[in-house]
Wavefront OBJ file of the C-alpha trace (Angstrom):
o trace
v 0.000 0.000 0.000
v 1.202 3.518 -0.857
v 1.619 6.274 2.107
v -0.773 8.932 1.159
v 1.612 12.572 0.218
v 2.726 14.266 2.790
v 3.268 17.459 0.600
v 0.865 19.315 -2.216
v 2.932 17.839 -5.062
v 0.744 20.359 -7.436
v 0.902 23.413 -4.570
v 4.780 22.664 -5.002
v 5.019 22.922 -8.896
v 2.991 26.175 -8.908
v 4.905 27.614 -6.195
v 8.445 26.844 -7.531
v 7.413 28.464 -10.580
v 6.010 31.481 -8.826
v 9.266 32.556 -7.458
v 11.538 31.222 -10.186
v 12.076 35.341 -11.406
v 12.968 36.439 -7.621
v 14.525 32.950 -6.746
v 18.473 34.555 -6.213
v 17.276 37.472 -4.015
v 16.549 34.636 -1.589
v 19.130 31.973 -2.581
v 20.982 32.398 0.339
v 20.657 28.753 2.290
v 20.927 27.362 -1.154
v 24.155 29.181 -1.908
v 25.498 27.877 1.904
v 24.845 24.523 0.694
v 26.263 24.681 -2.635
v 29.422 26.066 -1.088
v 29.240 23.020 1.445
v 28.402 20.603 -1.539
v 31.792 21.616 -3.508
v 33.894 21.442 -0.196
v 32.885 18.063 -0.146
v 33.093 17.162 -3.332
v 36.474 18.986 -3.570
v 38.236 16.201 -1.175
v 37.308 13.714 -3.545
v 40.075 12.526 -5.767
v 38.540 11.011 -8.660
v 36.782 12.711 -11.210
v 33.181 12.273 -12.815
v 32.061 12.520 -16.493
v 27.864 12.977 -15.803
v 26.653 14.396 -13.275
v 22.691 14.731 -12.200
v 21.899 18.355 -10.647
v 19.061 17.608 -8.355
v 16.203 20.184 -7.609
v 18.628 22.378 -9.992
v 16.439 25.355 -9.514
v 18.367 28.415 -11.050
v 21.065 26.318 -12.353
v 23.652 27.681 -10.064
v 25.413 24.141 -9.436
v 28.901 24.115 -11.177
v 29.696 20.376 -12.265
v 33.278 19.470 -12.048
v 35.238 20.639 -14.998
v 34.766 18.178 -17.854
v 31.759 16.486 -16.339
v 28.846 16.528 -18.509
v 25.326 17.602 -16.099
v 21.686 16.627 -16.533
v 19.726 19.124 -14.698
v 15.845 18.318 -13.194
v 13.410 20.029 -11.062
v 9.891 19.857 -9.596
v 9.110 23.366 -11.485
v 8.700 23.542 -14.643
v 10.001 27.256 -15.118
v 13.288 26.147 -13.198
v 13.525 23.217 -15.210
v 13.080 25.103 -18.797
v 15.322 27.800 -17.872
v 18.195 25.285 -16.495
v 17.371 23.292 -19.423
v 16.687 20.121 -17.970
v 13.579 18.167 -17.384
v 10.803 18.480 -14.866
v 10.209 15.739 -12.515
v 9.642 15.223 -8.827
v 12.430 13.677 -6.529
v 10.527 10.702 -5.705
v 9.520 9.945 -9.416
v 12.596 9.974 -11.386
v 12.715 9.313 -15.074
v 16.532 8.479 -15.364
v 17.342 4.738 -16.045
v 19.805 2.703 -13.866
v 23.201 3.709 -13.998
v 22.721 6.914 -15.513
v 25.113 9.015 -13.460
v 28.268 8.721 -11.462
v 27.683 11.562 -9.566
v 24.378 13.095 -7.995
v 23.896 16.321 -6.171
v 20.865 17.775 -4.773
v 20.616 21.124 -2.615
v 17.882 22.420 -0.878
v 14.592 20.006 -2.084
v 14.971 17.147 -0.577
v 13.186 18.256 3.135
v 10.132 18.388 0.495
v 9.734 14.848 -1.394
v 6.669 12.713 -0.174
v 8.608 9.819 -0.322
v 12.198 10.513 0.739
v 13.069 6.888 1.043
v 11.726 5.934 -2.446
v 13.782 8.961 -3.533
v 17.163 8.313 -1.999
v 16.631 4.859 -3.689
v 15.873 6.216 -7.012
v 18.814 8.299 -6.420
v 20.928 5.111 -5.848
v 19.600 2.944 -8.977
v 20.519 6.184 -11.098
v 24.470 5.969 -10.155
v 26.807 3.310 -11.588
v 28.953 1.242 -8.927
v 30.940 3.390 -7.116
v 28.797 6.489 -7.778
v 29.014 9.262 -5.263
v 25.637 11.048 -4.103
v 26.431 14.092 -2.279
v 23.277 15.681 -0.574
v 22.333 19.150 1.930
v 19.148 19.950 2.653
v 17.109 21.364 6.136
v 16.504 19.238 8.778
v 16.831 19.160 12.965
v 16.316 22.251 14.392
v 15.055 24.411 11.358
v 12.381 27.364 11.993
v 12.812 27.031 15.889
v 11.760 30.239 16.533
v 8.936 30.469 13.893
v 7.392 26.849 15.331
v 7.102 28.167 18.558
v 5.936 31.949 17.817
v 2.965 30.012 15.961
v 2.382 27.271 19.027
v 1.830 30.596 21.148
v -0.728 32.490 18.303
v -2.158 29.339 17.948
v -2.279 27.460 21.342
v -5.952 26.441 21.867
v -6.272 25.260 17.991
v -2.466 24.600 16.991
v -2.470 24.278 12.922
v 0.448 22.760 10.829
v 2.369 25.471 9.330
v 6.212 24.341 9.541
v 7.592 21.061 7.604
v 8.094 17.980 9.711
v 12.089 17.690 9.905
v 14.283 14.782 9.076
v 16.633 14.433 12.240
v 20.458 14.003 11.818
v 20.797 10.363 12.773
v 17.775 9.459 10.647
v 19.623 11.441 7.444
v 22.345 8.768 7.701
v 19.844 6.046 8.020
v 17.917 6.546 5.402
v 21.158 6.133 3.600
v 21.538 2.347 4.589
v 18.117 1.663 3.554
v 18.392 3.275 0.290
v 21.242 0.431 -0.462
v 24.321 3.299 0.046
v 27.655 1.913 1.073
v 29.857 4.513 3.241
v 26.863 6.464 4.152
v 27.799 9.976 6.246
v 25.376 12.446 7.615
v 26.627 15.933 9.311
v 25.014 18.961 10.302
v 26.211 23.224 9.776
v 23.991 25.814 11.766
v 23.253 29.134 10.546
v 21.578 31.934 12.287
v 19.595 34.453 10.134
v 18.618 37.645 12.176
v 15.454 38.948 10.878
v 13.755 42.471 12.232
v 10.207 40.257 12.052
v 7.933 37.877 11.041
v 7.775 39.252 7.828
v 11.022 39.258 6.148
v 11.400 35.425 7.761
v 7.969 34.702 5.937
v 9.506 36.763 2.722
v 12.327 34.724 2.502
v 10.755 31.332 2.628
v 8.253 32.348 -0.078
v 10.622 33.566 -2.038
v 12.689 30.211 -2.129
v 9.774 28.201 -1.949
v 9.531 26.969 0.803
v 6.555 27.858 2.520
v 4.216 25.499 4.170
v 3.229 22.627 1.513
v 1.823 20.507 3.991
v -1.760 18.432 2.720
v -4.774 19.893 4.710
v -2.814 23.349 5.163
v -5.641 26.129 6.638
v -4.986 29.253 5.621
v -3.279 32.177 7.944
v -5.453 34.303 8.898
v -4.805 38.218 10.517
v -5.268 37.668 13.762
v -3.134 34.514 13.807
v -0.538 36.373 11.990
v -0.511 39.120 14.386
v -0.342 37.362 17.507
v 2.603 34.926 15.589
v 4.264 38.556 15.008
v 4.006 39.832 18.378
v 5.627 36.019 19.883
v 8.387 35.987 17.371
v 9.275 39.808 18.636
v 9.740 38.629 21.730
v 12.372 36.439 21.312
v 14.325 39.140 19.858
v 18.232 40.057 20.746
v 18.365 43.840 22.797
v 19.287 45.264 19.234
v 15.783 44.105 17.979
v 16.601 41.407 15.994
v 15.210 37.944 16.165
v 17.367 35.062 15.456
v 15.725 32.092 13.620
v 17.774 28.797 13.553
v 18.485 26.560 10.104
v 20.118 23.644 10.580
v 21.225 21.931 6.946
v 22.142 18.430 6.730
v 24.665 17.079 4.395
v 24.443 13.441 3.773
v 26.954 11.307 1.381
v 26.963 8.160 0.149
v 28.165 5.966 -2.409
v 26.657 3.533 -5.004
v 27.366 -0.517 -3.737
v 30.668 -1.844 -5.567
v 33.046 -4.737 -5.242
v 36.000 -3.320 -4.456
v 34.665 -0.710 -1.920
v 36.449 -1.333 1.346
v 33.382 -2.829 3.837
v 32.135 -0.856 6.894
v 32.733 -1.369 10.125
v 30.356 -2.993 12.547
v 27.776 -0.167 13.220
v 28.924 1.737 16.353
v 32.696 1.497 15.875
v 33.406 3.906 13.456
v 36.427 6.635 13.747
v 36.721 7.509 10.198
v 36.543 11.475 9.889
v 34.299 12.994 7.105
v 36.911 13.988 4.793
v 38.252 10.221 4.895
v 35.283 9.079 4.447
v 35.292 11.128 1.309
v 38.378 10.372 -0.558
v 38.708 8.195 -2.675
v 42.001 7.384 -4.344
v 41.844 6.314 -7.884
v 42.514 2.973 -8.813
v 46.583 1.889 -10.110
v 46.774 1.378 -13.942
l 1 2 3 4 5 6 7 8 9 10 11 12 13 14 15 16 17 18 19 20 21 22 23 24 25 26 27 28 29 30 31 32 33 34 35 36 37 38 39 40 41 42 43 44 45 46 47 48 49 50 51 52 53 54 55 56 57 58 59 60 61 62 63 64 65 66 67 68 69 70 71 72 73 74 75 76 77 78 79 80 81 82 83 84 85 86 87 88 89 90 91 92 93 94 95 96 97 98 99 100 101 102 103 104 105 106 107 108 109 110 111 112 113 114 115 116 117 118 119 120 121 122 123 124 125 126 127 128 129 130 131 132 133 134 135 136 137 138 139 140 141 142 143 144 145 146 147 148 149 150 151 152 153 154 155 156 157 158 159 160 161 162 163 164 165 166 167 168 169 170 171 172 173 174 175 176 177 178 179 180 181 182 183 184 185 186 187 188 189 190 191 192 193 194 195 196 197 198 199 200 201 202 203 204 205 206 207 208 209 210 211 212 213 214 215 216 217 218 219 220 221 222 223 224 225 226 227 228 229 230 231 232 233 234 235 236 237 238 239 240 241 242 243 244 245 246 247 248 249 250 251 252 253 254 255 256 257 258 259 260 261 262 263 264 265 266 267 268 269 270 271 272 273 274 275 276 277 278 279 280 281
């Protein structure tokens, strides 16, 4: 039996195309995971020939010099303009072995199915393919979640994205079928001056509430969410709102990968866990 959707796959599409004009002038946890994406990728000492770009949204993924890059999204006007193909995460229309290399940013706190998509994300990389992922997770919206839990305390209403935890990032990994798996987390505090430049900014990159069953926000709610989220603010006036992105890796099942350790007894940093030395002649 299929889970019913989580998320308005349709609500999605139209939104991602709404703000695929304004997308850069809110780009900015995107651009902190792209940046995180290529330090990763940059300890990685083999290089890639085709490369799948993700939730590609304005294109501003640079593949690996040489590399050859599909590009897909769940909007079509990001999609078109990127000149790639629309499709959502969990419904890919790349055949097996497609890619050895896959990197998403940003989309992947929105796919109904994330463990169908991590799979499909697995089958599309040849043996020894490298998926490198960041998207929010943990502790994102802290502030926000609990400014509307105090407007909305006597009829609470969900308006924030259920968050995939840390530890469950890197086990969704193992039951995609990834070998190596990693998961790590970066913090980064946003000051806003209020509700409404938070609210901006996750409209703009499109990622305002999705959620199936979503009720609408009214004034008053608003205004008593407004007043909460002031009060958490720092003596300048600023509020800080919390978004934790995760950053998962793993790598596509081959025979000459070394084998993992039994679970619990790891000591292998990230960046080891990363590099990969190419293979003698």
């Amino acid at each position: 039996m299929t889970a019913p959707d989580i998320f308005d796959r349709a609500a999605r599409r139209r939104r991602r195309d709404r703000v695929a004009d304004r997308y850069p002038e809110h780009a900015f946890l995107r651009e902190a995971m792209l940046d995180g994406l290529a330090e990763r990728l940059g300890a990685v000492s083999r290089s890639f020939s085709d490369v799948l770009d993700l939730g590609c949204s304005d294109g501003a993924f640079a593949p690996p010099p040489g590399a050859r890059v599909a590009r897909c999204d769940a909007g079509f006007a990001f999609a078109r303009a990127a000149g790639g193909v629309q499709a959502d995460e969990d419904r890919l229309p790349f055949a097996d072995g497609s890619f050895d290399l896959v990197v998403s940013a940003g989309v992947l706190d929105q796919v109904n199915d994330l463990p169908g998509a991590l799979t499909l994300i697995r089958r599309a990389l040849r043996p020894d393919g490298l998926f490198l992922g960041a998207f929010l997770g943990g502790s994102t919206l802290t502030t926000l979640k609990r400014a509307f839990r105090t407007a909305e305390a006597e009829r609470p209403a969900p308006r924030v994205h259920p968050m995939v935890e840390l530890r469950s990032a890197g086990d969704l990994l193992m039951r995609a079928g990834f070998t190596l798996p990693v998961a790590d987390v970066e913090t980064l505090t946003v000051r806003y001056a209020g509700i409404g430049r938070l609210l901006d900014d996750l409209r703009g990159m499109g990622a305002s509430n999705l959620l199936r069953g979503r009720s609408a926000l009214t004034r008053a709610t608003l205004a008593r969410a407004a007043e909460a989220f002031a009060a958490a603010a720092d003596p300048d006036g600023r509020v800080p709102e919390r978004f934790d992105i995760l950053f998962v890796t793993g790598w596509s099942p081959s025979p000459d990968q070394p084998k993992p350790a039994a679970r619990g007894s790891g000591t292998t940093s990230l960046a080891d866990a990363l590099r990969r030395f190419p293979k003698p002649d």
